[in-house]
Biotite code that builds the C-alpha atoms (Angstrom):
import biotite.structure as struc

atoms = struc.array([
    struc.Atom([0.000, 0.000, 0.000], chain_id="A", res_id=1, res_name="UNK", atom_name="CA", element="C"),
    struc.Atom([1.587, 3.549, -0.744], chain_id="A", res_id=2, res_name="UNK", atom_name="CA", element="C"),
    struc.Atom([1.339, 6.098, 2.225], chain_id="A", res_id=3, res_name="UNK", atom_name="CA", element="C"),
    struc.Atom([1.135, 9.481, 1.020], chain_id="A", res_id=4, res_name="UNK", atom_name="CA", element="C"),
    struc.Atom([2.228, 12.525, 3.607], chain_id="A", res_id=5, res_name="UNK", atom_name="CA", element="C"),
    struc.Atom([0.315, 15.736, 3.193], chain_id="A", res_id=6, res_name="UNK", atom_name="CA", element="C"),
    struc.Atom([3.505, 18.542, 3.752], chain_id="A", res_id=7, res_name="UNK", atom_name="CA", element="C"),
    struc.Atom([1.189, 21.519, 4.711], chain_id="A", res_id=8, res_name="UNK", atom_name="CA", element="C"),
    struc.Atom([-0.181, 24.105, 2.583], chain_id="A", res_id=9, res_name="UNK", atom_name="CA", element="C"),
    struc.Atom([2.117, 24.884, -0.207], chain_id="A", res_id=10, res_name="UNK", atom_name="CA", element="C"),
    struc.Atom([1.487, 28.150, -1.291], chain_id="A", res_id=11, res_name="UNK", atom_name="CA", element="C"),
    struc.Atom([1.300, 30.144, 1.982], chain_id="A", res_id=12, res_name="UNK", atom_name="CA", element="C"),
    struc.Atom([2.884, 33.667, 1.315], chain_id="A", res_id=13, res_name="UNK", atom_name="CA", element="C"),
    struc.Atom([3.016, 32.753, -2.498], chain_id="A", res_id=14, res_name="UNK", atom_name="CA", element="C"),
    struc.Atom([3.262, 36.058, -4.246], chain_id="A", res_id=15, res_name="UNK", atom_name="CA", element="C"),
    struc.Atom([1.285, 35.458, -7.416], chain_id="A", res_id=16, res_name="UNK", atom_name="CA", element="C"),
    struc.Atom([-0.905, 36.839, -10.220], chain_id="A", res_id=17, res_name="UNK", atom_name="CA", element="C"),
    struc.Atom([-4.485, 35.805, -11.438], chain_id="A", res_id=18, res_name="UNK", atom_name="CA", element="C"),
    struc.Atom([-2.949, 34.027, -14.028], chain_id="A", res_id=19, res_name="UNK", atom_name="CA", element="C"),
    struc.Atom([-0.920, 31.991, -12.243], chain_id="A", res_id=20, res_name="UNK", atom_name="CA", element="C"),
    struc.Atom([-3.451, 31.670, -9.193], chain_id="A", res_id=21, res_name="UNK", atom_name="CA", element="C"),
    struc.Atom([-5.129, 29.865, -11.909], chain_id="A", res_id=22, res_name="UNK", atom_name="CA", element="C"),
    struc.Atom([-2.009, 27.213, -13.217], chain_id="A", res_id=23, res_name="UNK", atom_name="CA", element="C"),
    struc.Atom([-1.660, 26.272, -9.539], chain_id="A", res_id=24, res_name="UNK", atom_name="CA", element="C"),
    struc.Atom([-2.401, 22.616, -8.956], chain_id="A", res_id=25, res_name="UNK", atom_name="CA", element="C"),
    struc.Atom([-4.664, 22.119, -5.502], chain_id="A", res_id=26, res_name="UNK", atom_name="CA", element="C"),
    struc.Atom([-2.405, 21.086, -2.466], chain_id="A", res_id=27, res_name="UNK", atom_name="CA", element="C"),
    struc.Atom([-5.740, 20.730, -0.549], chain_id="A", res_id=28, res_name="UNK", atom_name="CA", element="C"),
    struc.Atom([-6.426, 23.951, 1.502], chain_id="A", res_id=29, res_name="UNK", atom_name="CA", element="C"),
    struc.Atom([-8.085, 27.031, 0.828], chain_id="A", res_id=30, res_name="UNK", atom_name="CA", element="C"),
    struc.Atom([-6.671, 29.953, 0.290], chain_id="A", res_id=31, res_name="UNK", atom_name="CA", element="C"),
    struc.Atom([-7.710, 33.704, 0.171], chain_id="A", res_id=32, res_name="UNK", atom_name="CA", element="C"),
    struc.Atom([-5.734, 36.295, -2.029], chain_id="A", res_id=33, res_name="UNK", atom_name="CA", element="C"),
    struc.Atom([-4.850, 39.562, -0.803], chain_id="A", res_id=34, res_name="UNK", atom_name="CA", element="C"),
    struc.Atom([-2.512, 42.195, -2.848], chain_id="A", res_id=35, res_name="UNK", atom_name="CA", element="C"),
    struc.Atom([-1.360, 39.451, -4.671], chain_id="A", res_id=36, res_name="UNK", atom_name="CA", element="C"),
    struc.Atom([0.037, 36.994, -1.529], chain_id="A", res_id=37, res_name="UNK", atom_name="CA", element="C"),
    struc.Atom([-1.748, 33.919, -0.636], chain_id="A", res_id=38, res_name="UNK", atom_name="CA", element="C"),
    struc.Atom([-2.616, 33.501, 2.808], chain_id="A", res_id=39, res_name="UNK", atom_name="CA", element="C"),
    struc.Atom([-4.122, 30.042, 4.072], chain_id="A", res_id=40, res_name="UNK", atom_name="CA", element="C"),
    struc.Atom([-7.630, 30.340, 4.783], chain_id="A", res_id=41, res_name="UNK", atom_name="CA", element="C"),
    struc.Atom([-8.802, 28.727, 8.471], chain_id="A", res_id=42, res_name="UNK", atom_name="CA", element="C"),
    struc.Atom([-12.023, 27.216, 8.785], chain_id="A", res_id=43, res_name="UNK", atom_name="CA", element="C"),
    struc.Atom([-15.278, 29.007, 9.931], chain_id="A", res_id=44, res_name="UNK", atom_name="CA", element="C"),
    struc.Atom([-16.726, 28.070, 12.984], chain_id="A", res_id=45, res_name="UNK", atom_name="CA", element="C"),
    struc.Atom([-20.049, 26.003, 13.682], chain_id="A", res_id=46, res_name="UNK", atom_name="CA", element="C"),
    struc.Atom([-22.563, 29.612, 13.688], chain_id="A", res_id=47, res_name="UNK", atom_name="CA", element="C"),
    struc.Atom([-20.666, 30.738, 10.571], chain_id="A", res_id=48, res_name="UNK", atom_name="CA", element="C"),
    struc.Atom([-21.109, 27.341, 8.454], chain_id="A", res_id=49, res_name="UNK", atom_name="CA", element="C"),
    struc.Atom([-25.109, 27.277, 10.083], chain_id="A", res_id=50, res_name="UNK", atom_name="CA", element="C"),
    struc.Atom([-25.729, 30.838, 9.117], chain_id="A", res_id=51, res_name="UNK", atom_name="CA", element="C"),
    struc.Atom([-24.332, 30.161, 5.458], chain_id="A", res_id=52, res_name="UNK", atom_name="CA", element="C"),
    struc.Atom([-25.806, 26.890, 4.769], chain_id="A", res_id=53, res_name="UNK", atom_name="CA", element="C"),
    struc.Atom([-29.346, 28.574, 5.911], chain_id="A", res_id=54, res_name="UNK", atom_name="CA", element="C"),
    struc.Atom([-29.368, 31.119, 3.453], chain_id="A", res_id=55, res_name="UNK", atom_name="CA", element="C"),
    struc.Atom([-27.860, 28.925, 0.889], chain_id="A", res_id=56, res_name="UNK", atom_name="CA", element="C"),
    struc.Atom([-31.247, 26.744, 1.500], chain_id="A", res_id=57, res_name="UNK", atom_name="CA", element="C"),
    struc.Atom([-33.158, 29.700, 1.184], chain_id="A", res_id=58, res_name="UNK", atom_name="CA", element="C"),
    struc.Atom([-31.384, 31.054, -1.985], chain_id="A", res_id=59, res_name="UNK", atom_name="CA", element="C"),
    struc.Atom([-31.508, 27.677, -3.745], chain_id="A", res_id=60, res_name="UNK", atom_name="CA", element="C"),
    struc.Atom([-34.719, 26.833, -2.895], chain_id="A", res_id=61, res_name="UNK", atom_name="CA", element="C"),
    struc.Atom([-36.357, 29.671, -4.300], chain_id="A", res_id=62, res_name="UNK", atom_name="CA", element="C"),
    struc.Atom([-34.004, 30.271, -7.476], chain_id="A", res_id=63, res_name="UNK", atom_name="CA", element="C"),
    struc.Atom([-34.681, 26.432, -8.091], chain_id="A", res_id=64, res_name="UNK", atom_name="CA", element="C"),
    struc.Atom([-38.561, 26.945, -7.377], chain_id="A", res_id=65, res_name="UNK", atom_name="CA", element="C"),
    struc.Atom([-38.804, 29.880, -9.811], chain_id="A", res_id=66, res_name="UNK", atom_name="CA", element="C"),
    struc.Atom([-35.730, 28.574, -12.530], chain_id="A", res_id=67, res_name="UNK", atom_name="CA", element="C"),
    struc.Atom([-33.860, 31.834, -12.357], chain_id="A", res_id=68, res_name="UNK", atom_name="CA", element="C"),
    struc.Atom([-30.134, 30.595, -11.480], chain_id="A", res_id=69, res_name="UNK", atom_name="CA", element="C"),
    struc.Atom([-27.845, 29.229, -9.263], chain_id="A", res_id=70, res_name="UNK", atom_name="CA", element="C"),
    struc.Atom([-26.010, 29.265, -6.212], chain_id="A", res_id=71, res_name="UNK", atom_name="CA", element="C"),
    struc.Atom([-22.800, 28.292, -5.732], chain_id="A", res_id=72, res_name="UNK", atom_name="CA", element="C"),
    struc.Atom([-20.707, 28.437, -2.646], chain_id="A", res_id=73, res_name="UNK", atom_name="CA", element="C"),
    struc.Atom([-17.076, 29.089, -1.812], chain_id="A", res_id=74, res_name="UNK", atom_name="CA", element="C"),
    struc.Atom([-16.172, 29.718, -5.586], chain_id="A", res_id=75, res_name="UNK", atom_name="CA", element="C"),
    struc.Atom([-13.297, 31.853, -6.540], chain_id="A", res_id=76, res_name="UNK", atom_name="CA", element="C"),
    struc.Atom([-14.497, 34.702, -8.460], chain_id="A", res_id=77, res_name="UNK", atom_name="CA", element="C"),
    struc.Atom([-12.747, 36.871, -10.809], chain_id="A", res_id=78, res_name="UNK", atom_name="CA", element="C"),
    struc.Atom([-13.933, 40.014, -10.995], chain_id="A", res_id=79, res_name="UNK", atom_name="CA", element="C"),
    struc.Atom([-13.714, 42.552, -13.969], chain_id="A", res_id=80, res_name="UNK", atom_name="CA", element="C"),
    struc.Atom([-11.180, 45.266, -12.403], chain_id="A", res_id=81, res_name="UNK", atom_name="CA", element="C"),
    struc.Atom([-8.201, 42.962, -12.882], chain_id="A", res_id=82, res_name="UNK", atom_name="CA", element="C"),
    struc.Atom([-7.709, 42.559, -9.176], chain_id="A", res_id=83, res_name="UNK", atom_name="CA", element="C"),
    struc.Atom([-7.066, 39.659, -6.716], chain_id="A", res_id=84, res_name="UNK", atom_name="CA", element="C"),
    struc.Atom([-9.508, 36.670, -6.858], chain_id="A", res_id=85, res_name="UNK", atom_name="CA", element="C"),
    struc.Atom([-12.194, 36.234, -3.464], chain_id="A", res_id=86, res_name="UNK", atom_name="CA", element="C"),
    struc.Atom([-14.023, 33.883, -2.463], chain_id="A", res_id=87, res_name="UNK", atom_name="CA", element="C"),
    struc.Atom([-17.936, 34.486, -1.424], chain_id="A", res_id=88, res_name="UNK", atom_name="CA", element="C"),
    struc.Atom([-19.342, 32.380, 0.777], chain_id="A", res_id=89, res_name="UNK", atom_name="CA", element="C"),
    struc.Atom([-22.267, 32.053, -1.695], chain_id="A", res_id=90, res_name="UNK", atom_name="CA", element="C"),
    struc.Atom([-22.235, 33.566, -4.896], chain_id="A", res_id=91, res_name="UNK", atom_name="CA", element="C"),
    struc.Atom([-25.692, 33.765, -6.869], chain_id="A", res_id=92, res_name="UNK", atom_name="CA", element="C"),
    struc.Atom([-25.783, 33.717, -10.619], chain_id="A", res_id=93, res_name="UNK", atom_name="CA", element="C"),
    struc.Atom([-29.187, 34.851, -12.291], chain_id="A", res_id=94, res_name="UNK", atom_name="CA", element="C"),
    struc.Atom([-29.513, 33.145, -15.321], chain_id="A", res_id=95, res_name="UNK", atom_name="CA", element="C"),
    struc.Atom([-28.179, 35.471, -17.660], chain_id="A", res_id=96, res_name="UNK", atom_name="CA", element="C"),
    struc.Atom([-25.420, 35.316, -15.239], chain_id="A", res_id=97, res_name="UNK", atom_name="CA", element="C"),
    struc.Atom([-24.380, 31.891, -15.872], chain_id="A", res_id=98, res_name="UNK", atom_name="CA", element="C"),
    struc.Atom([-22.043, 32.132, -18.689], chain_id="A", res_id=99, res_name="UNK", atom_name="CA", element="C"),
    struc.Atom([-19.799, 34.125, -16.462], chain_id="A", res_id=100, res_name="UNK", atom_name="CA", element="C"),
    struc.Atom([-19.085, 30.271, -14.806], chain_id="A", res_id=101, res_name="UNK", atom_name="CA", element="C"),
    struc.Atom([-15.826, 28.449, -16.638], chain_id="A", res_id=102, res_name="UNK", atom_name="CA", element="C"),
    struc.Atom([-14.225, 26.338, -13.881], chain_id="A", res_id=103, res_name="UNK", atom_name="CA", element="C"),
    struc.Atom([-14.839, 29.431, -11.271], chain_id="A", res_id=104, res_name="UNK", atom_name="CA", element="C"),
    struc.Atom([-16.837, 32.758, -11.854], chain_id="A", res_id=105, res_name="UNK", atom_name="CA", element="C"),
    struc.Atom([-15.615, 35.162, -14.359], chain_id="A", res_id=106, res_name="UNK", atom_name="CA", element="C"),
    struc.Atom([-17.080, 38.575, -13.844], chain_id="A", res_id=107, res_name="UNK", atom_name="CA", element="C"),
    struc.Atom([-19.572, 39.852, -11.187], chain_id="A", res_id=108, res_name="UNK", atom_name="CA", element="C"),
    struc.Atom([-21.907, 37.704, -9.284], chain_id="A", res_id=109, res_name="UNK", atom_name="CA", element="C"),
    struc.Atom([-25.493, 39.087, -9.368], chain_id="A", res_id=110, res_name="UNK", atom_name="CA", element="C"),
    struc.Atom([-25.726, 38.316, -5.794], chain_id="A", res_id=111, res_name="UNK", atom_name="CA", element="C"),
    struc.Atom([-22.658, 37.902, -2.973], chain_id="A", res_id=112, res_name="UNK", atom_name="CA", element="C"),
    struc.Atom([-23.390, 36.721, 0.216], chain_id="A", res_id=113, res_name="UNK", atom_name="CA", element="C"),
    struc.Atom([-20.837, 37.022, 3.149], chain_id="A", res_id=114, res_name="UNK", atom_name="CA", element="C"),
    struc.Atom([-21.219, 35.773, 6.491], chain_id="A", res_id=115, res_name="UNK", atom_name="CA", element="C"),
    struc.Atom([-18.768, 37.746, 8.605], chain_id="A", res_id=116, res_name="UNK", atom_name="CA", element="C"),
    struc.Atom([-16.201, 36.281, 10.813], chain_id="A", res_id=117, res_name="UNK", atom_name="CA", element="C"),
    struc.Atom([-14.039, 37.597, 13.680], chain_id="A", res_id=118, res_name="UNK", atom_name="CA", element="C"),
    struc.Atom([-10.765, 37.048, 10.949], chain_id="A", res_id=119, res_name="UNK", atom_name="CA", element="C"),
    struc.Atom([-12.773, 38.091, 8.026], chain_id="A", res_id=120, res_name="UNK", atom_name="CA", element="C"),
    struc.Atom([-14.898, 40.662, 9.283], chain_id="A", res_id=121, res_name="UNK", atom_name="CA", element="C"),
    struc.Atom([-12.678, 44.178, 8.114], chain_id="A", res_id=122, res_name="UNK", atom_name="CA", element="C"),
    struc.Atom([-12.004, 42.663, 4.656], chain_id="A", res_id=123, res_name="UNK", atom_name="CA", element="C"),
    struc.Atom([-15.456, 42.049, 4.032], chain_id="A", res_id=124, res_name="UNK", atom_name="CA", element="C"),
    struc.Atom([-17.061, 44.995, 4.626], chain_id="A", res_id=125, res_name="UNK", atom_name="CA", element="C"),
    struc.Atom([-14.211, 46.938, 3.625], chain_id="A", res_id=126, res_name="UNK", atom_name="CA", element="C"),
    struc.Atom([-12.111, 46.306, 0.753], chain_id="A", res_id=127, res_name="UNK", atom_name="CA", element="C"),
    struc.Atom([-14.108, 43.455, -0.601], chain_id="A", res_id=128, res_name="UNK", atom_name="CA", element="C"),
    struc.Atom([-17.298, 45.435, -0.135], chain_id="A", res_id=129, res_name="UNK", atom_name="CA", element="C"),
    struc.Atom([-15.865, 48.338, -2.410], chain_id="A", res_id=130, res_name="UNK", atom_name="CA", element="C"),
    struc.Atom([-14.694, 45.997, -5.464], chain_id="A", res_id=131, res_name="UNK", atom_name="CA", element="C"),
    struc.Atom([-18.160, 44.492, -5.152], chain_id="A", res_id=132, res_name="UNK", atom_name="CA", element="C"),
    struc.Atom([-20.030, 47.861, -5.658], chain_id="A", res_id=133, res_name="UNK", atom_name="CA", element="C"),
    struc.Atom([-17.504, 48.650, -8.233], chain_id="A", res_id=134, res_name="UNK", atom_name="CA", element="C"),
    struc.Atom([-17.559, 45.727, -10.416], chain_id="A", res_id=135, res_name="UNK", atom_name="CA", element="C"),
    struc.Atom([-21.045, 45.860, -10.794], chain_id="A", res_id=136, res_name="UNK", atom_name="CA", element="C"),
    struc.Atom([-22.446, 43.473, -7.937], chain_id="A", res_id=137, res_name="UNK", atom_name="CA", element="C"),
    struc.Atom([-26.311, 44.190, -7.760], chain_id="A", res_id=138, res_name="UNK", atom_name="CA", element="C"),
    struc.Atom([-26.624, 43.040, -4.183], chain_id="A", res_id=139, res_name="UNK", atom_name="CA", element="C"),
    struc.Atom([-24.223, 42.573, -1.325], chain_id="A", res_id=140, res_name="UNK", atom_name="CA", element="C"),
    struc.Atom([-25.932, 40.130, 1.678], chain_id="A", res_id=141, res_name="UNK", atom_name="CA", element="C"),
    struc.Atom([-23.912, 40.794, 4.651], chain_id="A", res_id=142, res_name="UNK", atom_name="CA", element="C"),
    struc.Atom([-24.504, 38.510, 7.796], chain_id="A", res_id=143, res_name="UNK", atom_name="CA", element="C"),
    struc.Atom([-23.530, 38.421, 11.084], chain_id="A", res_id=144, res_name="UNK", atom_name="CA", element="C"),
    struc.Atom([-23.705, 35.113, 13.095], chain_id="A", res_id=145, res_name="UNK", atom_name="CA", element="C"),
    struc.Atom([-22.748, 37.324, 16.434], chain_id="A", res_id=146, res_name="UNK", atom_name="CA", element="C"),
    struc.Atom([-25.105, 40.457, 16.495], chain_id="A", res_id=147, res_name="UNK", atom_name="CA", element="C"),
    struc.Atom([-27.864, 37.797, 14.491], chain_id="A", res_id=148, res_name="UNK", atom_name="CA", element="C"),
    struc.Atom([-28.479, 40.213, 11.769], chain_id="A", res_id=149, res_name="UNK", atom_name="CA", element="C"),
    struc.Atom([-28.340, 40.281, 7.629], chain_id="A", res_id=150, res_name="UNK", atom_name="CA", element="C"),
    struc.Atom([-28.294, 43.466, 5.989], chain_id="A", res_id=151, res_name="UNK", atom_name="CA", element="C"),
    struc.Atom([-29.105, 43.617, 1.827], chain_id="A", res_id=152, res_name="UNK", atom_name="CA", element="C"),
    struc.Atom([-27.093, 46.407, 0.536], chain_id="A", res_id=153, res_name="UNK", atom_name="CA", element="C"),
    struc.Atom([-28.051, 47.189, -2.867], chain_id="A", res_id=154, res_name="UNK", atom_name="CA", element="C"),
    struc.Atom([-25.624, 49.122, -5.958], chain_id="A", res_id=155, res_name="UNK", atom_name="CA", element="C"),
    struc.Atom([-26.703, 52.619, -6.531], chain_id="A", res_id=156, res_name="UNK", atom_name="CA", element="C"),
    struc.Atom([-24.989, 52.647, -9.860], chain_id="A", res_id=157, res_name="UNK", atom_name="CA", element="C"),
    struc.Atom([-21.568, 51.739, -8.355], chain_id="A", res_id=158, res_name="UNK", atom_name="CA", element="C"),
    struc.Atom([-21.452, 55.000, -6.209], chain_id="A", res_id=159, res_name="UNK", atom_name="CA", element="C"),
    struc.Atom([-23.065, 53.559, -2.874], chain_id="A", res_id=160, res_name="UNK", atom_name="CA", element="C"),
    struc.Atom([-24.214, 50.827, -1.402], chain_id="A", res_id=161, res_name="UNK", atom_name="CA", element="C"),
    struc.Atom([-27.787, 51.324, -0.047], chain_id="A", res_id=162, res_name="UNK", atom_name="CA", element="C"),
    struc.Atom([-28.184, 49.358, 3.076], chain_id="A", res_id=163, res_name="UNK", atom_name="CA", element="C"),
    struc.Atom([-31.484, 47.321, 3.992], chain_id="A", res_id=164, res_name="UNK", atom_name="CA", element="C"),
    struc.Atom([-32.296, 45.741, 6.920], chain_id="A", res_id=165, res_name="UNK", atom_name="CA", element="C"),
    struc.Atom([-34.995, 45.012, 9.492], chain_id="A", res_id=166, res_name="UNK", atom_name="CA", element="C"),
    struc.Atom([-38.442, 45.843, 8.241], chain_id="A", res_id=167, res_name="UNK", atom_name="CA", element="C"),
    struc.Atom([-36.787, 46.899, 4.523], chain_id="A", res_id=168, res_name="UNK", atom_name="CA", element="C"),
    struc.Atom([-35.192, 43.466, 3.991], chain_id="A", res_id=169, res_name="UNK", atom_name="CA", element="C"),
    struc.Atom([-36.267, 42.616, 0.098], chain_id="A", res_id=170, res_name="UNK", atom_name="CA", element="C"),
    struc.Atom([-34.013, 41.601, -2.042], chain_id="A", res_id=171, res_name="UNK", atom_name="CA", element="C"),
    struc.Atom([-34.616, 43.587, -5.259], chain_id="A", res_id=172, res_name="UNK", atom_name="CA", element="C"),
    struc.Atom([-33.070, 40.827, -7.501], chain_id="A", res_id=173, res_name="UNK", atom_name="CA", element="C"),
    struc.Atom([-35.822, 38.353, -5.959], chain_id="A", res_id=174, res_name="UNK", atom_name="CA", element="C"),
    struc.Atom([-38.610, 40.832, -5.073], chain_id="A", res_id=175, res_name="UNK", atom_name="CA", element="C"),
    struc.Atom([-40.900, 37.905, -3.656], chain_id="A", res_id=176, res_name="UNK", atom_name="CA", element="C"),
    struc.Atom([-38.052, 35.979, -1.760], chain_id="A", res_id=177, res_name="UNK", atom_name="CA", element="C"),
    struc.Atom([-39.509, 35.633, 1.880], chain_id="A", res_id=178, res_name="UNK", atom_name="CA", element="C"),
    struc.Atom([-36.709, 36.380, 3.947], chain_id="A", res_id=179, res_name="UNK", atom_name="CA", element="C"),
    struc.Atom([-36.945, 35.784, 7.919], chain_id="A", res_id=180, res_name="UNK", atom_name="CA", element="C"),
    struc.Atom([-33.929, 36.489, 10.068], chain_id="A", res_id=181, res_name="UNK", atom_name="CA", element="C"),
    struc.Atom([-35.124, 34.484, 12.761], chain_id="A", res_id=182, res_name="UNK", atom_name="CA", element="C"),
    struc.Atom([-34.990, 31.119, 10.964], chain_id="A", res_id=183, res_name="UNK", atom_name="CA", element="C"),
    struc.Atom([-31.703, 32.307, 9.453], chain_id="A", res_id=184, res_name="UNK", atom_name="CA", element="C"),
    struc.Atom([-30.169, 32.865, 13.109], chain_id="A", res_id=185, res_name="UNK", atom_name="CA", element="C"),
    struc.Atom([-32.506, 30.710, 15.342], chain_id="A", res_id=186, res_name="UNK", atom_name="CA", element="C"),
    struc.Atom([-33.546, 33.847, 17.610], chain_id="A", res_id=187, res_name="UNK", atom_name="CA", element="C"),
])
């Protein structure tokens, strides 16, 4: 029988471009992208993973119901502006949407969906929340497992994001999309 070691992840600190982000083979862990380094990517916690998987029911469910696209989680996604690739926790792809998808997602989600964490919390509704408006992202989901609430911000022609939540929460993408925060969070 042949034993195989796994040697740790590979391409921590891995100064690269898209292009070659692309040409690397997978050594098995996950990896986010920032300023063109690779930095290992540590697994979310139990009210993270239960907070995405909810909404990724809920998402699915009714874009499968009503045959208007996908979801698709934890896909790299290469946006339009050239920059480093992210990774959504869901990314949803209306159906004129889905010829952006050729091995990962090339161009802007119609939907992103993050679910913030204590390590990703800054980049998310900083830096990756501004390439997102810029690149044409209709609507940014933003929520947060420890304060139990999801915001819908929605592109104001890539100059703002307007922010929804509480009794405003409608997606505008998926006007008759029930949404209840307190299945999503369990209050």
């Amino acid at each position: 029988m042949l034993a195989t070691t796994r040697t740790g992840p590979r391409y921590e600190g891995l100064k690269v471009t898209r292009e070659q982000y692309l040409d690397l083979p997978d050594d098995g862990y996950k990896y986010d992208v920032i300023d063109g380094v690779m930095h290992m990517s540590p697994s979310a916690f139990y009210p993270h993973n239960r907070v995405a998987a909810k909404i990724l029911r809920l998402l699915d469910d009714y874009l499968e119901a009503n045959n208007l696209g996908e979801t698709v989680p934890e896909t790299d996604v290469f946006l339009p502006d050239g920059g480093d690739p992210l990774r959504p926790d869901i990314s949803v792809l209306l159906n004129a949407s889905l010829d952006k998808v050729y091995g990962h997602i090339h161009g802007a989600p119609d939907i992103v969906v993050e679910v913030l964490s204590e390590s990703t919390r800054e980049r998310d509704l900083d830096v990756k929340a501004d390439r997102y408006l810029a690149t044409g992202v209709q609507e940014y989901w933003v929520a947060d497992p420890e304060a139990k609430t999801l915001e819908i911000w929605v592109n104001d022609e890539k100059r703002a994001w307007q922010r929804l939540k509480d009794a405003e929460l409608k997606s505008q993408l998926l006007p008759a999309l029930k949404i209840d925060p307190d299945w999503i969070f369990g209050k």
